[in-house]
C-alpha positions in Angstrom: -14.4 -21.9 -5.7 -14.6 -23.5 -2.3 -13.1 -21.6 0.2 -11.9 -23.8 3.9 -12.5 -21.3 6.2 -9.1 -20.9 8.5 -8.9 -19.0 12.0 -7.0 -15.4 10.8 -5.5 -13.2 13.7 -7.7 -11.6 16.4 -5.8 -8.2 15.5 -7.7 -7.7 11.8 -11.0 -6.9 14.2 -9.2 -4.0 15.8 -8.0 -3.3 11.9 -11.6 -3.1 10.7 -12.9 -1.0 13.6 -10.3 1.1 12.9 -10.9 1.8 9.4 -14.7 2.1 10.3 -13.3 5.1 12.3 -11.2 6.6 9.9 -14.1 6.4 7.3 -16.5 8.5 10.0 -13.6 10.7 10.7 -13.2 11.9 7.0 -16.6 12.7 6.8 -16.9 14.7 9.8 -13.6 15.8 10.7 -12.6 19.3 9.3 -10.1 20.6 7.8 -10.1 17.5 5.5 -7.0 17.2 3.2 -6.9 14.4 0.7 -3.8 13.2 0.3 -1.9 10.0 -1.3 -0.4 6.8 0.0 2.8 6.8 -1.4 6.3 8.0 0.6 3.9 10.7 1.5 5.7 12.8 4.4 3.0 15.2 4.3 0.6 12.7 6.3 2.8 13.0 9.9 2.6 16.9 8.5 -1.4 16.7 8.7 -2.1 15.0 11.7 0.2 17.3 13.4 -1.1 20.4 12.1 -4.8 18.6 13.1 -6.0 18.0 9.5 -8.0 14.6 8.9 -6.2 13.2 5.8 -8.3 11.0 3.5 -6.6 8.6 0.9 -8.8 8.0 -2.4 -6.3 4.8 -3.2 -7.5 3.3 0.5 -11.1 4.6 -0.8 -10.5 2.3 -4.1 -9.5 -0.9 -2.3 -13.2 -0.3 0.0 -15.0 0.0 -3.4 -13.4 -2.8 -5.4 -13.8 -5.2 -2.5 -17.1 -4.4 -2.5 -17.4 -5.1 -6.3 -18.4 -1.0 -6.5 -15.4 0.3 -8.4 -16.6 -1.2 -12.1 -19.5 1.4 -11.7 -17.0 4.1 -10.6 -15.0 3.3 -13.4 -17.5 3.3 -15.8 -18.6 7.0 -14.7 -15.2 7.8 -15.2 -15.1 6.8 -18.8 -18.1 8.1 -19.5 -16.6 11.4 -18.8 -13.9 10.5 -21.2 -11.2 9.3 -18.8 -9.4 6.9 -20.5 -9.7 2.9 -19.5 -5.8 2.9 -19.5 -5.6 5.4 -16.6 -5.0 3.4 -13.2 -8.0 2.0 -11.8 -7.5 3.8 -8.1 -8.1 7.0 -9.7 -10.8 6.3 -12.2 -12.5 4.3 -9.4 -12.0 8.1 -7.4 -13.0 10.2 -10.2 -16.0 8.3 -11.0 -17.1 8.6 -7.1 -16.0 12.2 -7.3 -18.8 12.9 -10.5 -21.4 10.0 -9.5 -24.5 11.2 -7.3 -26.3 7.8 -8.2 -24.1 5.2 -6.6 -24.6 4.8 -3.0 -21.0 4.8 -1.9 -19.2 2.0 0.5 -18.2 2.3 3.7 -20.5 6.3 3.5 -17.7 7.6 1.3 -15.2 10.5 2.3 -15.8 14.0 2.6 -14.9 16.5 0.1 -11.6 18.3 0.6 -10.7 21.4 1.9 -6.9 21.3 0.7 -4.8 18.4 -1.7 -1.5 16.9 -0.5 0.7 15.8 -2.9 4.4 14.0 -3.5 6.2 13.4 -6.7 7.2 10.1 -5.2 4.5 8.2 -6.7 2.8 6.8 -9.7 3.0 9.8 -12.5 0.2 10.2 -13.6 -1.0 11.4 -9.6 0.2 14.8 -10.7 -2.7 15.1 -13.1 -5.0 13.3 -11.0 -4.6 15.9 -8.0 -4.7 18.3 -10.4 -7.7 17.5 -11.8 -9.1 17.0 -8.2 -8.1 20.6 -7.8 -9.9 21.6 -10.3 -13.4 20.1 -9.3 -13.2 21.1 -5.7 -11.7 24.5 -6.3 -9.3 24.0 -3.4 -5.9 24.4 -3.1 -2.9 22.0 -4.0 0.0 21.5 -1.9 3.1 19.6 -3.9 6.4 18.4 -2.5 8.9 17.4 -5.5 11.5 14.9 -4.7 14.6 13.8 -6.8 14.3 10.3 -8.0 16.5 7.7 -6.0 18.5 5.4 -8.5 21.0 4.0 -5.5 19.1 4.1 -2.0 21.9 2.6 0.0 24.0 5.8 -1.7 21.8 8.9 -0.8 23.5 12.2 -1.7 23.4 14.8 1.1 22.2 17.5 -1.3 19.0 15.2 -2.0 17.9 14.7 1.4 18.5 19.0 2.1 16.2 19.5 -0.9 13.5 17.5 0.7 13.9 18.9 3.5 13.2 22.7 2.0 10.3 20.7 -0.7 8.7 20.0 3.3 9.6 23.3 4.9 8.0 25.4 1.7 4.8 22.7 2.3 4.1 23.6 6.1 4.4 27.0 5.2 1.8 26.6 2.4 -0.5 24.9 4.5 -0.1 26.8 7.7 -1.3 30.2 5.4 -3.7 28.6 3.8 -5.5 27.3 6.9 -4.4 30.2 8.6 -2.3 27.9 11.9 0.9 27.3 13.1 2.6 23.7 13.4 3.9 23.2 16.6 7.6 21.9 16.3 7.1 19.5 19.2 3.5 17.9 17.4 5.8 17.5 14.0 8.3 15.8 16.5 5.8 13.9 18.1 3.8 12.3 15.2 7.6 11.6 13.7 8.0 9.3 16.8 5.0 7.6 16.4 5.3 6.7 12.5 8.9 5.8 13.3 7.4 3.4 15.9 5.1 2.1 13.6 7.5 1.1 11.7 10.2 -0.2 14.0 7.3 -2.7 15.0 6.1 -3.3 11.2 9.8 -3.8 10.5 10.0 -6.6 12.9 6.9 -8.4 12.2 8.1 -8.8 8.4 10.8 -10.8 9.7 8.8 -13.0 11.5 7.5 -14.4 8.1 10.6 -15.7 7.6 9.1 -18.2 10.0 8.0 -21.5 9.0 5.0 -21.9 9.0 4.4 -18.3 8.0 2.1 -17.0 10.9 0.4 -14.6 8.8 -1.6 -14.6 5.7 -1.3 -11.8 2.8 -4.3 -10.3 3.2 -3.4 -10.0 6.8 -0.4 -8.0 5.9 -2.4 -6.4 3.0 -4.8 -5.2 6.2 -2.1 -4.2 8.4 -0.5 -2.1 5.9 -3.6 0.3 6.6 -2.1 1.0 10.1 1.5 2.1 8.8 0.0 4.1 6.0 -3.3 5.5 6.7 -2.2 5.9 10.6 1.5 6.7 10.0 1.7 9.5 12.6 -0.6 9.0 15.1 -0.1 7.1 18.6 -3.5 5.3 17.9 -1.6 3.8 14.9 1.5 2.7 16.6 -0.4 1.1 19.5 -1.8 -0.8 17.0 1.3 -1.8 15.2 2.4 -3.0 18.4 -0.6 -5.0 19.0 0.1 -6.8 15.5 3.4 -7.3 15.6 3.1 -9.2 19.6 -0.2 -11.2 18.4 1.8 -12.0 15.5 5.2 -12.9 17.6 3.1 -15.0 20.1 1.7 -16.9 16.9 5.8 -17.4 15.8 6.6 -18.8 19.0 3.9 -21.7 19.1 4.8 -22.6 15.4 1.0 -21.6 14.1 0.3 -19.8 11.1 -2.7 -19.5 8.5 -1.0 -22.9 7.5 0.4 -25.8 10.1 3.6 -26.6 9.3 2.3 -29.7 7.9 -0.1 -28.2 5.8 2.5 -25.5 4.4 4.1 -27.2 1.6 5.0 -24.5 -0.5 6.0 -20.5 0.5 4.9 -17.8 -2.7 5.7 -14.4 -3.2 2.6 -12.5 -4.5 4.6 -9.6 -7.1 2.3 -6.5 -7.6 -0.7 -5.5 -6.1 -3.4 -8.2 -5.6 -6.9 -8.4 -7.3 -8.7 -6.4 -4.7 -12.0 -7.6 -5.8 -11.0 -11.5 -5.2 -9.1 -12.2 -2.4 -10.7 -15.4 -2.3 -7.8 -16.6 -4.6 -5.3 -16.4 -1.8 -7.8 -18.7 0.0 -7.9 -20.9 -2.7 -3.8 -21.2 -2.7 -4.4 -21.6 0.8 -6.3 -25.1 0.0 -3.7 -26.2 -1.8 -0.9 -25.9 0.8 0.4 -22.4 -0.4 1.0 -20.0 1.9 2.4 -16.0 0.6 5.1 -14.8 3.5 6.0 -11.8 1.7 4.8 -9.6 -1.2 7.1 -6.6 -3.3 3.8 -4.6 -2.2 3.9 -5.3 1.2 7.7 -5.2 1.7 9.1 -2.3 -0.5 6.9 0.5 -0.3 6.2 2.0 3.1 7.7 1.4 6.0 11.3 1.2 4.9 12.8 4.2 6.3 13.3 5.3 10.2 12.6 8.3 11.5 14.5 10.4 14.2 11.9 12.5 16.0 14.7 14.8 17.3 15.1 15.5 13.5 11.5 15.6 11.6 12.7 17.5 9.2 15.5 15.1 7.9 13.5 12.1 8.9 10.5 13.1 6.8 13.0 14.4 4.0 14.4 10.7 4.1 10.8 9.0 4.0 10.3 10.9 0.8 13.0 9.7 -1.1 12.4 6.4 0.0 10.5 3.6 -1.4 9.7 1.4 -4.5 7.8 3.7 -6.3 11.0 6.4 -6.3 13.5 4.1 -6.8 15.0 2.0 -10.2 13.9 -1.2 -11.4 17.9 -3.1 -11.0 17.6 -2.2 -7.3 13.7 -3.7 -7.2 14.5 -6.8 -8.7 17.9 -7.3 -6.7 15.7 -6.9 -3.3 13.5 -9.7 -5.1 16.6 -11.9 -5.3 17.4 -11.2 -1.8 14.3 -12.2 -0.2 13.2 -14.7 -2.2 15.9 -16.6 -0.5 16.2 -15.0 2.9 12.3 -15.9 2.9 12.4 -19.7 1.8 10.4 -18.8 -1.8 10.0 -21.8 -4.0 7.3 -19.9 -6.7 6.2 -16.7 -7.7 3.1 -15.2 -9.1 3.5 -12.2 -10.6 0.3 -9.9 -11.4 0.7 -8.4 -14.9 -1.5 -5.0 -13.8 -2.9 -3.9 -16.5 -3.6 -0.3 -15.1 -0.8 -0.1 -13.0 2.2 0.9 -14.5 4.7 2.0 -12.3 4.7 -1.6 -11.1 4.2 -3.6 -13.9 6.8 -2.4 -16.6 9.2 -4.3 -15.0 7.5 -7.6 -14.0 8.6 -9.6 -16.4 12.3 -8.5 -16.3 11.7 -9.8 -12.6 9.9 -12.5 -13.9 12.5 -14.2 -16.1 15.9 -13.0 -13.9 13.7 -14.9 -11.0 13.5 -18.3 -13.3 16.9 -17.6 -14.5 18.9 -17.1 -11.1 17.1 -18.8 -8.8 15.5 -21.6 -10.7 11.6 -21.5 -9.4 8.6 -21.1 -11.6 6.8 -17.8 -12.1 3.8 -17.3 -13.0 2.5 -14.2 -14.6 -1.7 -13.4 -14.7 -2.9 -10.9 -16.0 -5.9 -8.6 -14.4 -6.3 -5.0 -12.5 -6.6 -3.7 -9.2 -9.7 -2.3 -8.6 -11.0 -3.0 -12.2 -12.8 -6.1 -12.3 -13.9 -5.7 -15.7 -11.1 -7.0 -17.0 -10.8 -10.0 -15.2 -11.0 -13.8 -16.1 -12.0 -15.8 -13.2 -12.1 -19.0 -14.8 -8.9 -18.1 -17.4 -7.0 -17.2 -14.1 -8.1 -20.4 -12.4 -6.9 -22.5 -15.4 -3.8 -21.0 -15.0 -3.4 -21.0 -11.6 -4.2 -24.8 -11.1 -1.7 -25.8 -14.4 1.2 -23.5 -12.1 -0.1 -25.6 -8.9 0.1 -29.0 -10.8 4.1 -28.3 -11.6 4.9 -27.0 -8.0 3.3 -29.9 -6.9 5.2 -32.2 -9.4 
């Protein structure tokens, strides 16, 4: 597969040097907490409380681009973890019991506490617990209500949160032995609300035409509003994106000239990790991916008030694809497939991933049935590349491109 090399945004250098730093960080930064990268309002909780969170999912995106997570996955297995367990945490479990595999990126450091929210994938409850159980450290959990109508939010929901968040800090202030300053809660509730006013406005700029950036751009930037949610280094950064990306608006340039754009996808799911090169290829062929459900529905969707943490985190917990119902996914689909300019859809049947592939082809045929584009639906993993047909997913992918095209 022959790739044209395109000129991507200056900003996904300051990305990478970034995540080289985070990597060093979490090997030499104590207290380390591991944590997850869903809703996750304990991360703005950590850096304020000076703990150096580390994300195994992140980890599992480094290892599966570097074609490392089959091994992981294998060591999993081997230690009878099932195949049909999500990819991120066999890919983490296998790294966790491997002492043969020279790990990507240096690895992360072993934990001295586990973060967790209920507003993620379900099977993460076992997974921390398991992690629990092989570092012998303690668990920290914060339980939120399921949202079924997020433009409706009960008031009693957001006050449990809010005590789920209050019980947490207490947790971790005893079991570290410190207290949380109000005002560095406050602060690092500013700066994840900043990073996400600017990561708010720079998804609207895709709306653009040409599309001035690329999916795996976005895919990169969503390391700075996750992994850096919190921190002033990460809404500096967000800022930097979102301007570089603005300027790029303004002059009409994208990963595609306007000439060269002839048709604007949405990618549904998460992408194949370990072959990015696809988007390239869709690239070649005049595609170009504005948006993705992954991108646009998980993080990032909820502002903060720094005069209120508490409430502010609370909301950010509730908040989100993965805590929400499939009607109100798929009606956000139907939104901004339009408001976006989306004439196809490819729509990644995960085979490990659950939690956002049982309703993929509901979305799949209500997008054909409403809105009258084609869809089309490839199967594959993650992080798993095991699994994975390169040239059965080509086939596919150039049959799709041969209809758009008509």
């Amino acid at each position: 597969m022959e790739i044209k090399k395109r000129e991507r945004p200056a900003f996904n250098r300051d990305i990478g040097a970034a995540m080289k730093k985070h990597y060093s960080d979490t090997r030499n930064r104590k207290p380390l907490a591991h944590t997850l990268m869903s809703s996750n309002p304990l991360i703005e909780v950590a850096y304020a409380a000076g703990i150096q969170p580390a994300f195994p999912e992140n980890y599992a995106c480094v290892c599966a681009a570097r074609h490392a997570s089959p091994a992981y996955c294998a060591k999993a297995e081997a230690h009878h973890y099932t195949q049909d367990l999500c990819s991120y945490c066999r890919n983490n479990l296998g790294y966790t019991l491997a002492d043969d595999i020279e790990p990507p990126n240096g690895g992360i450091g072993d934990p001295d506490l586990l973060l967790l929210t209920s507003s993620a994938c379900s099977h993460y409850f076992k997974w921390w617990d398991t992690l629990r159980e092989i570092h012998r450290k303690p668990l920290v959990f914060v339980n939120t209500p399921r949202v079924m109508e997020p433009d409706n939010i009960p008031d009693f929901y957001v006050d449990f949160a809010k005590d789920e968040i209050k019980c947490a800090i207490g947790e971790i202030e005893s079991i570290l032995n410190i207290s949380i300053a109000p005002e560095k809660l406050a602060h690092a509730v500013h700066q994840s609300d900043k990073t996400v006013a600017y990561w708010q406005k720079l998804l609207d700029l895709q709306k653009c035409i040409p599309a001035p950036l690329g999916l795996s751009d976005l895919s990169n930037a969503l390391f700075v509003l996750i992994v850096m949610a919190g921190t002033k280094e990460g809404a500096d950064l967000m800022e930097k994106i979102y301007h570089e990306t603005s300027r790029r608006a303004m002059e009409g340039k994208g990963i595609l000239s306007r000439n060269e754009e002839k048709h604007r996808l949405l990618w549904l799911n998460i992408p194949f990790w370990y072959n990015l090169k696809i988007l390239g290829y869709f690239e070649n062929r005049g595609c170009a991916f504005p948006m993705s459900d992954y991108c646009q529905y998980i993080w990032g969707v909820t502002r903060m008030d720094s005069n209120n943490p508490l409430e502010g985190l609370a909301r950010k917990s509730l908040a989100g694809e993965l805590n929400t119902s499939l009607d109100d996914h798929i009606h956000m689909l139907i939104r901004d497939i339009q408001a976006y300019h989306i004439d196809g859809v490819i729509a990644h049947s995960n085979m490990s991933c659950r939690v956002l592939s049982v309703g993929v082809l509901d979305a799949a045929n209500i997008i054909r049935k409403e809105l009258n584009i084609p869809v089309l639906v490839l199967d594959g993993d993650h992080a798993d590349e095991r699994v994975f047909s390169e040239a059965e997913t080509m086939t596919r992918i150039d049959a799709f491109l041969e209809m758009l095209e008509g």
